[in-house]
N, C-alpha and C positions, 0 to 999 in steps of 0.2 A: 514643305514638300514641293518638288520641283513639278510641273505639269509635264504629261506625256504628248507630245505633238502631235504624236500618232493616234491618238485615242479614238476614239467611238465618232464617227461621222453623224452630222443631226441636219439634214435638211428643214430651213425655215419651213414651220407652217403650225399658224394657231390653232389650238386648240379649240373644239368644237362645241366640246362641255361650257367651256369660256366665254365665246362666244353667243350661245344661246341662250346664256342663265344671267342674273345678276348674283354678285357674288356677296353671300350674305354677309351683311353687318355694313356693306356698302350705304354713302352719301353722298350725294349729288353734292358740289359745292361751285356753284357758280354766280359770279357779279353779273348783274343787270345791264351792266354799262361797263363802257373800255374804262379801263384804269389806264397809270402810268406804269409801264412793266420795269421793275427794280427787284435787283435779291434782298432778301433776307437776312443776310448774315453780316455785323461780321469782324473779322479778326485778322490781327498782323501775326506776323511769324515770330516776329522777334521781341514784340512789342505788350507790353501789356501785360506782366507775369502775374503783378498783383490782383489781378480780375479771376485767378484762379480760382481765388474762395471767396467767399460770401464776406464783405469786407465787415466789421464789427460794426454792430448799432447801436452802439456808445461811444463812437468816434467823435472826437474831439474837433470842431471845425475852429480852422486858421483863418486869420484875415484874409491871404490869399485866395479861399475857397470860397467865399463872398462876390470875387469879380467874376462876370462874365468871360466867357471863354475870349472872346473878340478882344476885351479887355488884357486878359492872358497874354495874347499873342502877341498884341499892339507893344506889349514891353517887353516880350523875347526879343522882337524882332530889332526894337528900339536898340535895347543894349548887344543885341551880337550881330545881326543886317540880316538883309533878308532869307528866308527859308526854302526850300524847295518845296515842289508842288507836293510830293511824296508824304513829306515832311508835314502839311498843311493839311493833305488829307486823314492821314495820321491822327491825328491832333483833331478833327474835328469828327471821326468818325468814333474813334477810340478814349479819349482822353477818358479817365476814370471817373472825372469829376462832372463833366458836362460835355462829352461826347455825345452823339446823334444817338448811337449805338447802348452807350453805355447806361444812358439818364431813360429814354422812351421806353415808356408800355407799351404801344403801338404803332408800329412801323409801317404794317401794311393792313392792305383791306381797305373798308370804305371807312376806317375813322380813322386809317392811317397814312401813308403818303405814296404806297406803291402796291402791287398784287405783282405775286408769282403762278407760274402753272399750273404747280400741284394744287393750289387752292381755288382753281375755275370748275376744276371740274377731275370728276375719281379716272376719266378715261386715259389720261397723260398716265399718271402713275402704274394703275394697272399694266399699261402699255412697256412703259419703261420697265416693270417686273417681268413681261414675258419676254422681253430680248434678253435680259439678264437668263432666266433661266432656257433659254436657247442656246445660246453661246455655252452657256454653262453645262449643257451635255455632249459638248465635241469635246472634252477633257476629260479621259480617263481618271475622271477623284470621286473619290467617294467619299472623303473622309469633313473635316469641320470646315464651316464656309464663316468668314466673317466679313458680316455688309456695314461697311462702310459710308457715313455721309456725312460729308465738309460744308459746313452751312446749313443746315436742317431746315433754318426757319420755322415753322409754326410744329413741323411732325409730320405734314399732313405727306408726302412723299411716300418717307417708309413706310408711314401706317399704312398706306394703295401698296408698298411691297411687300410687304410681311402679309397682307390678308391672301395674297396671289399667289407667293410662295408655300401656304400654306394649304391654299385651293391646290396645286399641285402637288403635295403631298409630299412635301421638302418637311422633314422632321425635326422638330423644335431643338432635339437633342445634335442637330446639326447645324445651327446659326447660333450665331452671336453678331449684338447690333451695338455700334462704335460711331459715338454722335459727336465731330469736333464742332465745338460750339465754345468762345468768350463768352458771347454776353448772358448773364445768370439771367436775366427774364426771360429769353429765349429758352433757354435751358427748362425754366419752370414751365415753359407754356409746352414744349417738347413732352415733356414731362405729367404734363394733365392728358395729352391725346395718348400716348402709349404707354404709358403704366398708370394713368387712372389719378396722378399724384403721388402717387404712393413709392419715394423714393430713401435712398439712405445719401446725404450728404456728407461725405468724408470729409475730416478735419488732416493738419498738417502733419499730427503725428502719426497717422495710420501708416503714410509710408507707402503710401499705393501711388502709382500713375493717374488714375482718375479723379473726377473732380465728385461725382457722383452715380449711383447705382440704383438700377429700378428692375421689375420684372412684367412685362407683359400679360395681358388676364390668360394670353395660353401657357405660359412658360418660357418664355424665350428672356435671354439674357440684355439689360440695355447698360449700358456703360456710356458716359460723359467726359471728354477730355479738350483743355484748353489749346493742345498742338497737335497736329498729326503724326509728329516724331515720337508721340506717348503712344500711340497703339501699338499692341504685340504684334509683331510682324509674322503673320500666317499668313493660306491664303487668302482673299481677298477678293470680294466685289466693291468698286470705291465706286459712290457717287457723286457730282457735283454740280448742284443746280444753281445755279446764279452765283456763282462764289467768286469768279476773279475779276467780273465788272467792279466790283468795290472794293479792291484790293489797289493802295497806292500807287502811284505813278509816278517817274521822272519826263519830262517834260524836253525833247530835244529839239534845237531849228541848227539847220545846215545852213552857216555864214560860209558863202562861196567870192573868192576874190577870182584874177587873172592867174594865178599860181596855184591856188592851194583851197582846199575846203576843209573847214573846220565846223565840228559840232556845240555849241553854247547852249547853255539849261535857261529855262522859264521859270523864276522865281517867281515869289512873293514876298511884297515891299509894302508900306507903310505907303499909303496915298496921302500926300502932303496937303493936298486941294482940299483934305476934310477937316472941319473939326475932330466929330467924334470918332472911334476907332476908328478906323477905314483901311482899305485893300485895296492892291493892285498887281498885275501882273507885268512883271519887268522880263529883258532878257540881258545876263550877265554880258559883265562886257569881259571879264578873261575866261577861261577857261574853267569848271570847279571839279573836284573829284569825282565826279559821277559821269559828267560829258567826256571826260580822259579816258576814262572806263571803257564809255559807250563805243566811244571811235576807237580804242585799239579793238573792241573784242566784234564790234556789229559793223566798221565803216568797207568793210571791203566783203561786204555778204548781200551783194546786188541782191539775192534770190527774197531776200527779207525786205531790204529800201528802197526798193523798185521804184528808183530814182524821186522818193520823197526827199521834202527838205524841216517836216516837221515829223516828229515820232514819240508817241507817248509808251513805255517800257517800265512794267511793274517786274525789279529784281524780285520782290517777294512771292510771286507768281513763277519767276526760277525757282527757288527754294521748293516750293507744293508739289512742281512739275517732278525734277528730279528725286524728290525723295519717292511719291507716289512709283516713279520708273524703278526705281531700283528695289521698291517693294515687290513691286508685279513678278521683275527677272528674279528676282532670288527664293521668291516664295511660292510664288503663283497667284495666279487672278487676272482680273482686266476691269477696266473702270472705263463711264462713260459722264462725260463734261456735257455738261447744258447751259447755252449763255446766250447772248444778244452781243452780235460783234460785225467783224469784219474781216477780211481775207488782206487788207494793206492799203483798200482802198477809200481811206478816208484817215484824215490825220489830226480833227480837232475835236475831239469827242466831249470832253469831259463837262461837265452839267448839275445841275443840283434840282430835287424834285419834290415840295412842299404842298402838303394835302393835293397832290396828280396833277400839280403845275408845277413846270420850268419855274424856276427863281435863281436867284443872281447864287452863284457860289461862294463868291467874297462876301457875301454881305449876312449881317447874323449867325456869324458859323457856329454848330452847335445843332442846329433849329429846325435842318436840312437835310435831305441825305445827298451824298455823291458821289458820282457814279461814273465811268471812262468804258466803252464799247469795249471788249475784249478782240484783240489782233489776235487772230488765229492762228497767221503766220507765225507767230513769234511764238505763242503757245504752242506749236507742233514742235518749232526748232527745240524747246525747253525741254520737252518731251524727249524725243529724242537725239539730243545730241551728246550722250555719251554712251548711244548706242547698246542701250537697253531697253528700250520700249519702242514697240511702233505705230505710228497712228491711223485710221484710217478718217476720210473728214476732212473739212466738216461739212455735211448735209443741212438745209434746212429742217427745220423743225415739220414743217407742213408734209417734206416726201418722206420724213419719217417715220412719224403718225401714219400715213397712207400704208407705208410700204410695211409695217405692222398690222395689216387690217384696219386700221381708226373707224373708219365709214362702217365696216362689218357689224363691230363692236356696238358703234353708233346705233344702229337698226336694231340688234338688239332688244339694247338699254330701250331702243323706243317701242318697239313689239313687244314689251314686258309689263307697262303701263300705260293705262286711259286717262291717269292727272295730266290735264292738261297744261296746265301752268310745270309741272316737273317736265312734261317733256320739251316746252319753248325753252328750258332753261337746258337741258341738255344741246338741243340744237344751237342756243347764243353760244355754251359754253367749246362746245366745239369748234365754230365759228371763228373764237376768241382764238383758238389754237391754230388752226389752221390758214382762214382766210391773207393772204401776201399782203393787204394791206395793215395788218393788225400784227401778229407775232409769226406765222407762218412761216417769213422770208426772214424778218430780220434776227430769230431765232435760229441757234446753230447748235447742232448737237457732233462732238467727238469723242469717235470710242481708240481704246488706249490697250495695246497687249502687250505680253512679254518682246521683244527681240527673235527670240527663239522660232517664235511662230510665223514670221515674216511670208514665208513661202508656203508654208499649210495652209495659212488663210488668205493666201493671194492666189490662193491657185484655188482647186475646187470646191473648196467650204468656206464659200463668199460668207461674209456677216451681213447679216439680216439688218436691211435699214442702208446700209454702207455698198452696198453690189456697185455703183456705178465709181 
């Protein structure tokens, strides 16, 4: 159903009920100490189909599935030359056998290698529910809402959505919740917070889109799917918290002569200098199909390479953008992206982050996660450049905790209780959120609408969080 422009006018402003109560069945969940901020998630587009089911546990192991991943690669690369960075993160995020993603129980937290926001503290999530359902009554719909989240990681998100949506009195018989998530551990630990465990795992003859099916202790529907292109296209609230930080890259540098400038890719090549497997990062000396790509379609779009001569471009993050656009304009809905990035001004990003230390990215891959800032420029252009969706963004994370009440809320949660140790952890965890030297600044939130709406929400029903 197409959304009506025109609909019901909502000026921003929190709820009072909200604010002054804690919302039952709520949990404080904050670290002690900064961690390393990394997502959760995570999955290629195109990559990885076999990780749809549950692979069999009478599998048959090959000599080849005996070598180290480092081992893997060092003979890919042997016999066909060197790979792209894309290609490397691929391969070390995802590989079925011995990907970061695919092999680890624990990715984040403090036995893991990185923390997200949702899991500092219930006030981010709550929050991010009530812009959702603000936004969500200047749109004459009444009818089914399906919330969407790309990367889920632990749960712990929806579960702060679903409790707020439901404090407001959004009726079970009107959601349904769509969790794209590869990796099946994820999936089960998803799976423990919001249905309790208690799910049905589909096999390949069922013949369904999903990978697997649970229900909520109130009723509400959960659904599991390995691509985004498997959910039913209704309309839509899409979330995405940390999801295209770790979404592969190509690697560009601008070789500039007297005549002409040309764009050349960042491989990786076999470092000769080692015995054992080893890496390095080379720059082609011709041209390869991706950098030909790059320079016809990005070399003459100053407004994006604001005279950079290095550029890191995850195609597959095209792919998420555009499809999520052309969900919004044909269905309705709007979705709001949460990441740690950049506006264009910074061009060497990518990194690798082992128990919430920097570690080398070439070296033990597999072992590691990694991870490239998300360009927001290039993310908005993906968004809209076929002219169905528009974005507004990106904000810091700090003015938009604030500009949600954050502090309100905060006080609250604190005049609500005398444990003292619960409320130093509220206060850290907020802190964690907020404070510009921590995630406040380098945290960016964009929110994403129809086309249609361009002029309704640019004119006098500002988005809440987005006014300036």
């Amino acid at each position: 159903m197409k959304m009506n422009a025109l609909g019901r006018r909502c000026m921003f402003r929190l709820h009072p009920a909200f604010l002054a109560t804690t919302i039952a069945g709520s949990t404080c969940r904050v670290f002690s100490r900064p961690q390393c901020y990394k997502p959760v998630n995570r999955r290629a587009i195109t990559e990885l189909k076999n990780l749809r089911r549950e692979p069999p546990k009478d599998a048959p192991e090959t000599g080849s599935d005996k070598r180290t991943l480092a081992e893997a690669l060092h003979a890919r690369i042997r016999a066909t030359g060197p790979i792209t960075v894309a290609t490397y993160m691929r391969e070390v995020l995802l590989n079925p056998r011995a990907g970061y993603y695919s092999t680890k129980d624990h990715v984040f937290g403090t036995a893991g290698d990185f923390i997200t926001a949702p899991e500092i503290g219930q006030i981010f999530g709550e929050l991010v529910a009530v812009w959702c359902i603000n936004e969500l009554q200047k749109f004459n719909y009444d009818g089914q809402i399906q919330l969407i989240e790309l990367g889920p990681g632990k749960g712990s998100l929806m579960q702060d959505v679903l409790r707020v949506f439901e404090r407001f009195g959004l009726a079970k018989d009107r959601l349904s919740v769509h969790l794209v998530e590869m990796s099946h551990n994820l999936q089960r630990s998803q799976a423990e917070r919001l249905c309790h465990g208690t799910v049905h795992r589909t096999s390949a003859e069922e013949n369904v889109p999903y990978v697997q099916e649970g229900t909520t202790s109130s009723g509400i529907n959960v659904r599991w799917y390995s691509d985004v292109v498997e959910v039913p296209k209704a309309f839509s609230i899409v979330l995405a918290n940390e999801l295209f930080d770790a979404l592969p890259v190509h690697v560009f540098c601008k070789q500039t002569t007297e005549t002409s400038a040309t764009w050349k890719e960042i491989l990786v090549d076999i470092d000769p200098a080692q015995k054992e497997p080893a890496f390095r990062f080379i720059q082609s000396n011709k041209a390869t199909p991706y950098s030909v790509v790059f320079g016809k379609r990005f070399g003459s779009k100053l407004q994006l390479l604001q005279d950079r001569n290095r550029v890191e471009v995850s195609f597959e993050t095209e792919q998420i953008a555009q499809n999520i656009a052309k969900r919004l304009e044909e269905h309705g809905g709007f979705g709001l992206i949460i990441d740690y990035g950049h506006e264009g001004d910074k061009t060497d990003t990518l990194r690798s982050f082992k128990k919430h230390k920097l570690h080398d990215p070439l070296q033990d891959p597999g072992t590691a996660d990694l991870t490239v800032d998300v360009d927001f420029g290039f993310l908005k252009h993906f968004f809209e450049q076929d002219g169905k969706a528009i974005t507004l963004g990106p904000v810091s994370q700090r003015s938009f905790l604030e500009a949600m009440q954050g502090s309100t809320r905060l006080k609250s949660l604190l005049d609500a209780t005398e444990d003292e140790n619960y409320r130093n952890m509220l206060n850290h965890g907020y802190d964690e959120l907020t404070n510009p030297s921590k995630m406040g600044e380098r945290f960016k939130l964009l929110s994403v609408f129809p086309s249609s709406l361009k002029n309704f929400l640019q004119g006098s029903n500002k988005v809440a969080g987005f006014e300036n």
